[in-house]
N, CA, C and O atoms as a CHARMM CRD file, in Angstrom:
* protein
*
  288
    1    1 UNK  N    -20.51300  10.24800  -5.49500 PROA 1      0.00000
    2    1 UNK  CA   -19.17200  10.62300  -5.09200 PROA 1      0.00000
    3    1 UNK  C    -19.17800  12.00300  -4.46400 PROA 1      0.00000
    4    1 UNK  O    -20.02300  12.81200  -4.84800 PROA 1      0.00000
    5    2 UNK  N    -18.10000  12.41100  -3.31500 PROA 2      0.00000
    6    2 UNK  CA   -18.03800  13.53900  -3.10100 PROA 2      0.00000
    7    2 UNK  C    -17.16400  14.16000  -3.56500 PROA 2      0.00000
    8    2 UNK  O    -16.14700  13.56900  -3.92700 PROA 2      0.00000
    9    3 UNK  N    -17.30600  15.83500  -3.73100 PROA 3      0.00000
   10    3 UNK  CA   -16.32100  16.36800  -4.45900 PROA 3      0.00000
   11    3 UNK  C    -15.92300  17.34900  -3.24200 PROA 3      0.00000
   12    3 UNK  O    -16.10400  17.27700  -2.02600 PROA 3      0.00000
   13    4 UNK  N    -15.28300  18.32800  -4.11100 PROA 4      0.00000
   14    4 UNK  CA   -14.44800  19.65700  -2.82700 PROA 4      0.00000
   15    4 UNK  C    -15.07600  20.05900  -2.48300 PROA 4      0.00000
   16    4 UNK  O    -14.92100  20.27300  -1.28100 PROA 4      0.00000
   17    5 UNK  N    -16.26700  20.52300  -3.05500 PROA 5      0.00000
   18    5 UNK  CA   -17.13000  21.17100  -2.24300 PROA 5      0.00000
   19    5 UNK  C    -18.52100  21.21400  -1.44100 PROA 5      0.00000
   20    5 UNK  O    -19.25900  22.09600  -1.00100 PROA 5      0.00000
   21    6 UNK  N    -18.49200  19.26900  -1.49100 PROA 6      0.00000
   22    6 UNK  CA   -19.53100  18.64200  -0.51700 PROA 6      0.00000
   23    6 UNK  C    -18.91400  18.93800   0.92800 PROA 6      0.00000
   24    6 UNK  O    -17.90400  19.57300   1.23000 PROA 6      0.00000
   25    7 UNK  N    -19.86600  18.26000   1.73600 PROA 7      0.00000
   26    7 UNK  CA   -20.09800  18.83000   3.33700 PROA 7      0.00000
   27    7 UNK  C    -19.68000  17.36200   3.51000 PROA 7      0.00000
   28    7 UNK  O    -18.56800  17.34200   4.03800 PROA 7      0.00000
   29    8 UNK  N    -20.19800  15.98500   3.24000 PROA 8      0.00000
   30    8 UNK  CA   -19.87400  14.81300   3.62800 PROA 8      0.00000
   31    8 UNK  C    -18.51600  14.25200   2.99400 PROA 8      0.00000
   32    8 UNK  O    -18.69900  13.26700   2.27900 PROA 8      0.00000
   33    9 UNK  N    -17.29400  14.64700   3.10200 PROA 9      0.00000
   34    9 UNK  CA   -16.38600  13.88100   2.33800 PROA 9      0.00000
   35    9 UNK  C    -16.14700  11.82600   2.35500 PROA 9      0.00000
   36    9 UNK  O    -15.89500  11.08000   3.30100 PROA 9      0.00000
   37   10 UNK  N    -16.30000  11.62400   1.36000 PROA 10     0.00000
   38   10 UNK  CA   -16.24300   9.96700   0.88100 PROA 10     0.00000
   39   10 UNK  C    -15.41400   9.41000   2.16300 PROA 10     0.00000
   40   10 UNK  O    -14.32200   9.96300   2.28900 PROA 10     0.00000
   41   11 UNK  N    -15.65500   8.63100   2.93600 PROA 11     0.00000
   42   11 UNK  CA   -15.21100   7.53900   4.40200 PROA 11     0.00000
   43   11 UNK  C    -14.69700   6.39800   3.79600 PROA 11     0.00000
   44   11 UNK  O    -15.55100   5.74000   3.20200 PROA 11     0.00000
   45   12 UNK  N    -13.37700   5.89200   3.75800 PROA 12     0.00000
   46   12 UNK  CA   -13.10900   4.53500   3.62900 PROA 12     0.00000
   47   12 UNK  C    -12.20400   4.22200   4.79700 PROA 12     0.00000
   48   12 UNK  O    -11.36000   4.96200   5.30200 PROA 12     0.00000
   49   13 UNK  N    -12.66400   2.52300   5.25700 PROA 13     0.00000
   50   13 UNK  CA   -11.67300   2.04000   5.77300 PROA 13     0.00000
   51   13 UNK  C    -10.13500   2.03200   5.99700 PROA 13     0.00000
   52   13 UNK  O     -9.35300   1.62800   5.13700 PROA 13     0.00000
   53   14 UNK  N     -9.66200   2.62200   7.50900 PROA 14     0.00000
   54   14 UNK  CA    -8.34400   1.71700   6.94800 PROA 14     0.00000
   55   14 UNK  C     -7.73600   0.36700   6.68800 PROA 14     0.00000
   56   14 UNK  O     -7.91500  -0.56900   7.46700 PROA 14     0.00000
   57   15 UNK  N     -7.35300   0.31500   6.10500 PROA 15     0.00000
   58   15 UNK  CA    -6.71300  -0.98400   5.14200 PROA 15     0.00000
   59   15 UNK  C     -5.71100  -1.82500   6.18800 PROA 15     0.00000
   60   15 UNK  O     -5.24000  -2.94900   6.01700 PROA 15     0.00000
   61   16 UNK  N     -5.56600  -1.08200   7.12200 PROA 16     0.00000
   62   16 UNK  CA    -5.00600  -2.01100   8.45400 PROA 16     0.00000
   63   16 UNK  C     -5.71700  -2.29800   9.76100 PROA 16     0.00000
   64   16 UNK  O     -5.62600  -3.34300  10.40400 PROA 16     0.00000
   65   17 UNK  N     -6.32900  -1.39000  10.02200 PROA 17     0.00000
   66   17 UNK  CA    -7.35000  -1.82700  11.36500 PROA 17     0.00000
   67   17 UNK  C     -8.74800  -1.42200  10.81700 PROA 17     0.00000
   68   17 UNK  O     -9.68900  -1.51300  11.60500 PROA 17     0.00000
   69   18 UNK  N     -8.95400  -1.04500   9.72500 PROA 18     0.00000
   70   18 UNK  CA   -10.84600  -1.03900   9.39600 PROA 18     0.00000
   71   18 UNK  C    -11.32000   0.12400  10.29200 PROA 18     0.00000
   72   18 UNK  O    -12.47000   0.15100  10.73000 PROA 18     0.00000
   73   19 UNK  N    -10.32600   1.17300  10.58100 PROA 19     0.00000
   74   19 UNK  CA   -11.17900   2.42200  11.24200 PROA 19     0.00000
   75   19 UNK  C    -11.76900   3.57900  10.04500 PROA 19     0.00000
   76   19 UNK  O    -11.09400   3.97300   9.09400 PROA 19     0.00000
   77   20 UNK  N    -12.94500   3.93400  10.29700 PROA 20     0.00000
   78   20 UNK  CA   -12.88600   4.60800   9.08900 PROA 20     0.00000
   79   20 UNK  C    -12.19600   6.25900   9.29000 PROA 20     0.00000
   80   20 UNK  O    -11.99800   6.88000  10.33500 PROA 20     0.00000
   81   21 UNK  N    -11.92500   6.67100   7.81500 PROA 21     0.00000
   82   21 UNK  CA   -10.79500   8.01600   7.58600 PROA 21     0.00000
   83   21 UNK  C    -11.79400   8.56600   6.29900 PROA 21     0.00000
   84   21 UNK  O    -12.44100   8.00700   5.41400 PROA 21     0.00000
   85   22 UNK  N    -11.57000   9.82000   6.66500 PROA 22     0.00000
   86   22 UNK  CA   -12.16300  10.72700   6.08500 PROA 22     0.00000
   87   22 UNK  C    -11.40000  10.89400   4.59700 PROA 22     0.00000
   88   22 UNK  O    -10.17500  10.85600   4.71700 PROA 22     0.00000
   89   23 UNK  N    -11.74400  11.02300   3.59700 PROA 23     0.00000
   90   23 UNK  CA   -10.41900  10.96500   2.51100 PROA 23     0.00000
   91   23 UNK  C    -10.85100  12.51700   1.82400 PROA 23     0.00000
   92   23 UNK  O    -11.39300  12.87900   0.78000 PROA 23     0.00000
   93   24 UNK  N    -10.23400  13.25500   3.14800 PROA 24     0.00000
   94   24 UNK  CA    -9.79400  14.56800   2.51700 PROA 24     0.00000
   95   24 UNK  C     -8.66000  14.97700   3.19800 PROA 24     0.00000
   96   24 UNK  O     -8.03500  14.49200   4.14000 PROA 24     0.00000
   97   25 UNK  N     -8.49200  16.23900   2.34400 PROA 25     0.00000
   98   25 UNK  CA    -7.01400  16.75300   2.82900 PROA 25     0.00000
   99   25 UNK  C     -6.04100  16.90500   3.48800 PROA 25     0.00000
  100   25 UNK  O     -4.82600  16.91200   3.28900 PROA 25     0.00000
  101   26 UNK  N     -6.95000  17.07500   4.62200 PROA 26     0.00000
  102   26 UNK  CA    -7.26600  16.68300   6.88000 PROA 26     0.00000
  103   26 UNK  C     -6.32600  15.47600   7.07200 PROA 26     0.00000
  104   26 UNK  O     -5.30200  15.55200   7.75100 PROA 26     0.00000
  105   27 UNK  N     -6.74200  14.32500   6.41900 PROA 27     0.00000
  106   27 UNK  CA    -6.74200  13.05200   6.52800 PROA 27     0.00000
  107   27 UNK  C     -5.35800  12.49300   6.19000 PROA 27     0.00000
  108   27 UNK  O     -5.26700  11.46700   5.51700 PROA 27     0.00000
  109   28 UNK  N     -3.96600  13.33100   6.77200 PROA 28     0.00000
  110   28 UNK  CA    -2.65600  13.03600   6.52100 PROA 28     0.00000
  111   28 UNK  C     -2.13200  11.59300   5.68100 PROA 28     0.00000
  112   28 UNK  O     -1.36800  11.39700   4.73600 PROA 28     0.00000
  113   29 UNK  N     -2.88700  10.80400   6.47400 PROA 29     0.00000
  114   29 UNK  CA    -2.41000   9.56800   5.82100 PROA 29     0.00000
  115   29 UNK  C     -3.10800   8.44100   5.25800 PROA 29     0.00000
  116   29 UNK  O     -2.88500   7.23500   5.36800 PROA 29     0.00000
  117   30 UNK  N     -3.98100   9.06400   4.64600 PROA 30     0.00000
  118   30 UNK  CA    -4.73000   8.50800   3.96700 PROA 30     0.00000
  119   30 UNK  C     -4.58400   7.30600   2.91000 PROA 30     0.00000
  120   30 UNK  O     -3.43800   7.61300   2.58000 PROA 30     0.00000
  121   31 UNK  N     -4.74100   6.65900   2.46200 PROA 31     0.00000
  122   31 UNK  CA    -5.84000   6.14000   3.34200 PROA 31     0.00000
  123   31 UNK  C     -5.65800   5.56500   4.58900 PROA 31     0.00000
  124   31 UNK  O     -6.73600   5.36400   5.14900 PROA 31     0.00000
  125   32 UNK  N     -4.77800   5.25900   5.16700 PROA 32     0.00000
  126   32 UNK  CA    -4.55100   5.19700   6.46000 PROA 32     0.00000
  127   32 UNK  C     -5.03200   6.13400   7.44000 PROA 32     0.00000
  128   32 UNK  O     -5.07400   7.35400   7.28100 PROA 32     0.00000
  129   33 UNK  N     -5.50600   5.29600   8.78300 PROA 33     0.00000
  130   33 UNK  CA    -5.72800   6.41400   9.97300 PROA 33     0.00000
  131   33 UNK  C     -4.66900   6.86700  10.72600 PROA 33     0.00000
  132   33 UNK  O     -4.78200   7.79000  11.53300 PROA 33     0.00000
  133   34 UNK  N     -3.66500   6.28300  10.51300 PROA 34     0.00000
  134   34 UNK  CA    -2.92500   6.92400  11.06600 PROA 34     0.00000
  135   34 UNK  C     -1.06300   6.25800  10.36600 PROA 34     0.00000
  136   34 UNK  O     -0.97100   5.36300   9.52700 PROA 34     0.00000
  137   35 UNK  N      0.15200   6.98200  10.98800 PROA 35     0.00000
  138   35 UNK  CA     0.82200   6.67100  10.19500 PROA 35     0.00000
  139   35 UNK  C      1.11000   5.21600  11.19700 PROA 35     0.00000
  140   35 UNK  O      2.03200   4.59100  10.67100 PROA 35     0.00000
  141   36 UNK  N      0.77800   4.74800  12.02800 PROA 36     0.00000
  142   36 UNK  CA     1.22200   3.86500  12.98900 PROA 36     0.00000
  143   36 UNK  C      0.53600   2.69900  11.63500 PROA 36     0.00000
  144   36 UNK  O      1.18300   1.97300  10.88000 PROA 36     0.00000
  145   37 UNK  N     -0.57700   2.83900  11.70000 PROA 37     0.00000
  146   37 UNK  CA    -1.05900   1.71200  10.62700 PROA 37     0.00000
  147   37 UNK  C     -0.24500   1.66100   9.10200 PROA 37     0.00000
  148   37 UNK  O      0.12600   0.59500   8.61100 PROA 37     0.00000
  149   38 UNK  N     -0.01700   3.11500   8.38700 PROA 38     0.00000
  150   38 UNK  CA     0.41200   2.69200   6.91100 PROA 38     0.00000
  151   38 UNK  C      2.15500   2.56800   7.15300 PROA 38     0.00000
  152   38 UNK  O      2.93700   2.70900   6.21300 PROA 38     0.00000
  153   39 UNK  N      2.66100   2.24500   8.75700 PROA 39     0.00000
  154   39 UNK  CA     3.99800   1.42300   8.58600 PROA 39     0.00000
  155   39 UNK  C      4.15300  -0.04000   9.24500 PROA 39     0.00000
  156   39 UNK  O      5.12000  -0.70500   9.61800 PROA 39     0.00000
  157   40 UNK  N      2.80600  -0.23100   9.22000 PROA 40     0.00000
  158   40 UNK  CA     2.59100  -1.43000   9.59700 PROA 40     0.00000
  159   40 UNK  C      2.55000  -2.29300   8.24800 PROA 40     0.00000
  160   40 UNK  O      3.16400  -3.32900   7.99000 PROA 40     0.00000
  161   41 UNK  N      1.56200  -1.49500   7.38800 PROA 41     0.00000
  162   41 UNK  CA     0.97700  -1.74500   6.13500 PROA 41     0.00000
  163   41 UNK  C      2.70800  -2.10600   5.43900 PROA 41     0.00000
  164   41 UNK  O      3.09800  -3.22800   5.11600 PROA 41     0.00000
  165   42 UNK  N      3.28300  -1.18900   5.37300 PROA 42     0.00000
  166   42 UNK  CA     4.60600  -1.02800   4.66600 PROA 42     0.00000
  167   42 UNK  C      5.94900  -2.25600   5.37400 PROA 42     0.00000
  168   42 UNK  O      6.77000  -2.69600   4.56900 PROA 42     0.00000
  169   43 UNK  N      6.00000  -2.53100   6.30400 PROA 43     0.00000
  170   43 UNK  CA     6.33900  -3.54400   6.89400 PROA 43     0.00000
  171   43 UNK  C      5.83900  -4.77500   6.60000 PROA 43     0.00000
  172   43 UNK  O      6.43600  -5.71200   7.13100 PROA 43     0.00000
  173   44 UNK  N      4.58200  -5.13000   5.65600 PROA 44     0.00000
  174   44 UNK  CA     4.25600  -6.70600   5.85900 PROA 44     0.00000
  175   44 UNK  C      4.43600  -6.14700   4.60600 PROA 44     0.00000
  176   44 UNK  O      4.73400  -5.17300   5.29800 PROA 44     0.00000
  177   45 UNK  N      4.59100  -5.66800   3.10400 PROA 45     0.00000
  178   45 UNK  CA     5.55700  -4.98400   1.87600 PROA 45     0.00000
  179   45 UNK  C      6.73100  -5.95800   1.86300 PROA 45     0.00000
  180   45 UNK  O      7.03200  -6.83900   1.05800 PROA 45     0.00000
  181   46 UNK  N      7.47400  -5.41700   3.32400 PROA 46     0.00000
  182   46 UNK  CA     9.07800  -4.98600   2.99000 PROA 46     0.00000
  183   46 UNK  C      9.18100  -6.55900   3.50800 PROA 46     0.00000
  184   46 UNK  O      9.90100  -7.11000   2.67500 PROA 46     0.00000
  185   47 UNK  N      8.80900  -7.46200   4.44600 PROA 47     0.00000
  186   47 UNK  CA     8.37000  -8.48500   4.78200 PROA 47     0.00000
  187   47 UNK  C      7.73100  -9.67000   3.67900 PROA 47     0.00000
  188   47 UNK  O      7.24200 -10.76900   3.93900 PROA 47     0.00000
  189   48 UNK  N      7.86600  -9.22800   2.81600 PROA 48     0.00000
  190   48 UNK  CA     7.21900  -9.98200   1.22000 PROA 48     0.00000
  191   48 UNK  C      5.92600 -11.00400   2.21000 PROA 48     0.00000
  192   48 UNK  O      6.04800 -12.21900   2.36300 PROA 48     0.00000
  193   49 UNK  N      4.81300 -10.22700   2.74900 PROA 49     0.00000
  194   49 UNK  CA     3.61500 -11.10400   3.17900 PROA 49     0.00000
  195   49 UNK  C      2.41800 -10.56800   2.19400 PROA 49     0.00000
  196   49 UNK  O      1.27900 -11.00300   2.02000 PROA 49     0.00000
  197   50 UNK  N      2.84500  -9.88500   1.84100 PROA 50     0.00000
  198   50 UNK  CA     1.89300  -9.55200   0.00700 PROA 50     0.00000
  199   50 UNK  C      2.59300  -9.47600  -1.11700 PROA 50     0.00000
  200   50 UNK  O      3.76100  -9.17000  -1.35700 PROA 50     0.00000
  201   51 UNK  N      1.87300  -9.73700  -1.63600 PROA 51     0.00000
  202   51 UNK  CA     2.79400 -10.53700  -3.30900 PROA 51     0.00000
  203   51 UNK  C      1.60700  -9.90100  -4.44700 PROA 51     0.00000
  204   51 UNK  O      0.37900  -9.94000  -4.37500 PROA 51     0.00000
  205   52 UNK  N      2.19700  -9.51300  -5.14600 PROA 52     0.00000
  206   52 UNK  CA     1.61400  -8.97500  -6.39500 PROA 52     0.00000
  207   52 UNK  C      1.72300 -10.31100  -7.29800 PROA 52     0.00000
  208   52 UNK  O      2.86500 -10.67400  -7.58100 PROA 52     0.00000
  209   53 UNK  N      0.51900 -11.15100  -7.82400 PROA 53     0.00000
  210   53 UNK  CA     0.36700 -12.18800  -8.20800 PROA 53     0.00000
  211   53 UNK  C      1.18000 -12.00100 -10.24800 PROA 53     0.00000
  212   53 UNK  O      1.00300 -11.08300 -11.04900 PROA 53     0.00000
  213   54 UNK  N      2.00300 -13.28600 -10.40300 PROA 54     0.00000
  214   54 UNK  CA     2.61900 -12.93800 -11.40900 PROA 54     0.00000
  215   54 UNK  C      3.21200 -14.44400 -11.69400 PROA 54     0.00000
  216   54 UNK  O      3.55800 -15.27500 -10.85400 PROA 54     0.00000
  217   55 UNK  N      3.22200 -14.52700 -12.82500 PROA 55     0.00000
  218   55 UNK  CA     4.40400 -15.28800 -13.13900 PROA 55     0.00000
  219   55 UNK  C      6.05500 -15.38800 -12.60200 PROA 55     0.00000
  220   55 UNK  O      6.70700 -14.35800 -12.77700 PROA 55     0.00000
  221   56 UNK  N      6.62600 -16.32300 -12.09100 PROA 56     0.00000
  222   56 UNK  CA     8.05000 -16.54300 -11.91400 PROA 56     0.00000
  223   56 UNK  C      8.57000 -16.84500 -13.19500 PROA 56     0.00000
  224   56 UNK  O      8.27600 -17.41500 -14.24600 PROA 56     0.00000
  225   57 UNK  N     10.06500 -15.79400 -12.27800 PROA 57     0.00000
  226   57 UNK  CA    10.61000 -15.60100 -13.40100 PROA 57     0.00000
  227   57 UNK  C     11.61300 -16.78400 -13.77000 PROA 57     0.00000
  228   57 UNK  O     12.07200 -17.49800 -12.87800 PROA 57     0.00000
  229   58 UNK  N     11.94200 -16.97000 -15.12700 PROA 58     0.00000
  230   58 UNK  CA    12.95000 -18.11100 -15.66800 PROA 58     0.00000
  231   58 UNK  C     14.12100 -18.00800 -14.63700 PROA 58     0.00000
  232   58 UNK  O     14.42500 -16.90700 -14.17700 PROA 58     0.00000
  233   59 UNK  N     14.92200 -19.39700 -14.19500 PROA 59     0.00000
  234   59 UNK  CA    16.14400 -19.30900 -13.80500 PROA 59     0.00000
  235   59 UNK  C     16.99700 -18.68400 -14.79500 PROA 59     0.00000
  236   59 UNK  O     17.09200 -18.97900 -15.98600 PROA 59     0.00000
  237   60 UNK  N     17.70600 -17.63400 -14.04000 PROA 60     0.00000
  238   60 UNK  CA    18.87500 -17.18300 -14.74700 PROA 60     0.00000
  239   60 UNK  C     18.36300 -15.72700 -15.50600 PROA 60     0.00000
  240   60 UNK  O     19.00400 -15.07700 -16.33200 PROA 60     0.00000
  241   61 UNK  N     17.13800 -15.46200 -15.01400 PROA 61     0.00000
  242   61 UNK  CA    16.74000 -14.40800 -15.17500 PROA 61     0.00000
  243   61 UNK  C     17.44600 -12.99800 -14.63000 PROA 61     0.00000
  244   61 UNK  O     17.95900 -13.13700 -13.51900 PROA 61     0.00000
  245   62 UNK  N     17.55400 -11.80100 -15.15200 PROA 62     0.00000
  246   62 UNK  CA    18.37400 -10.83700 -15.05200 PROA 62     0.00000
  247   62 UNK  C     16.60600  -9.52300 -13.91700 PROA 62     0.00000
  248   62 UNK  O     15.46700  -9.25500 -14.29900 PROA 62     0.00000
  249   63 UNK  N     17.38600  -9.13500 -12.55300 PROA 63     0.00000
  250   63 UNK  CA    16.94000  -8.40000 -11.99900 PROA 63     0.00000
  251   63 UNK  C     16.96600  -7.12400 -12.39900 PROA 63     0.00000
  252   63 UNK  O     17.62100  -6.99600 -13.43400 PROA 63     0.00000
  253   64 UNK  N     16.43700  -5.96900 -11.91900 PROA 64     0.00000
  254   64 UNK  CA    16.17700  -4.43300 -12.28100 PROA 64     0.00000
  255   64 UNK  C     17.39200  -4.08800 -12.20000 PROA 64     0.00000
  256   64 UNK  O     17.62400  -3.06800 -12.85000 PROA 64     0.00000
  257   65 UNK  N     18.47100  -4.62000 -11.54300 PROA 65     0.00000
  258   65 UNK  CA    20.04800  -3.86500 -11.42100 PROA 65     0.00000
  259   65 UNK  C     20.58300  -4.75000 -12.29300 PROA 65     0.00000
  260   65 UNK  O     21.81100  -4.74200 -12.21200 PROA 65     0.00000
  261   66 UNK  N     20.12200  -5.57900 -13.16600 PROA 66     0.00000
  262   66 UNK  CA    20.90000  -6.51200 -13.96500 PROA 66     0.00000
  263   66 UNK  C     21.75600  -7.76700 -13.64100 PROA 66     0.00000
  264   66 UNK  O     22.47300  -8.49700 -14.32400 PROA 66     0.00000
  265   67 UNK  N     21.30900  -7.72300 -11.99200 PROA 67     0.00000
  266   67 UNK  CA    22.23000  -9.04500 -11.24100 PROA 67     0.00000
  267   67 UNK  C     21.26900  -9.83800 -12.01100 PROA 67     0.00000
  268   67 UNK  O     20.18100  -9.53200 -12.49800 PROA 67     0.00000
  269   68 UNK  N     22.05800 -11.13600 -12.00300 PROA 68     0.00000
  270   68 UNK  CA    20.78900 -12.94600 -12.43200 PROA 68     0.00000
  271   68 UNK  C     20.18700 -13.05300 -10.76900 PROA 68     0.00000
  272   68 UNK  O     20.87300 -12.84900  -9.76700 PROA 68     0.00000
  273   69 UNK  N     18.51100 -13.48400 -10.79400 PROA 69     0.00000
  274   69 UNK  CA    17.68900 -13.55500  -9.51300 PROA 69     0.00000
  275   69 UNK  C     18.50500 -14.61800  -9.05800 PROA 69     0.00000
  276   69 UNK  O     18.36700 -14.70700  -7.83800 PROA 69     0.00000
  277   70 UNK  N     19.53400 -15.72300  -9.63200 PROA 70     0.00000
  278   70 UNK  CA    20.05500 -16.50000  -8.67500 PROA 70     0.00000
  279   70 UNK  C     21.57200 -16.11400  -7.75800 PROA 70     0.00000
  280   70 UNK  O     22.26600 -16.93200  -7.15300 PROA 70     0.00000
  281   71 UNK  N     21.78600 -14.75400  -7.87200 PROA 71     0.00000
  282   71 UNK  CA    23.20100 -14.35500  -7.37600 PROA 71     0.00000
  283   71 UNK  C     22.56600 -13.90800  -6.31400 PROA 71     0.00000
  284   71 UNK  O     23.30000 -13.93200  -5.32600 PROA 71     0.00000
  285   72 UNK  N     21.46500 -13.49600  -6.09700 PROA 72     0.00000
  286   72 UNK  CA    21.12500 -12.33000  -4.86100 PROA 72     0.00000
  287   72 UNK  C     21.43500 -12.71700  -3.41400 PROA 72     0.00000
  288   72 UNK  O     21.21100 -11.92300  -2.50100 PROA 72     0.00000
């Protein structure tokens, strides 16, 4: 691993086009290369095209604001 005060800081992919980003300080949007990619990233989010794998919930189940998931 690199730390603060290596010369090579740790390179990962971005997570939207696979460019690699430096993951230091520099590196605004990290892990993203840029912010064009992490609102792309945030758009297929807000777009429900990723799903955090889970159980569904019971009909008549009560949401975070307390509406039932079938009023929404």
């Amino acid at each position: 691993m690199s730390g603060p005060g290596q010369k090579n800081p740790r390179v990962v992919p971005c997570p939207t086009c696979g460019r690699e980003v430096p993951w230091t300080p520099a590196s605004r949007w990290r892990p993203f290369c840029s912010e064009r990619c992490r609102l792309i990233d945030l758009g297929q989010w807000a777009a429900e095209r990723y799903r955090i794998p889970g159980e569904e919930a019971p009909s008549g189940a009560r949401g975070p604001e307390g509406e039932r998931e079938d009023e929404r």
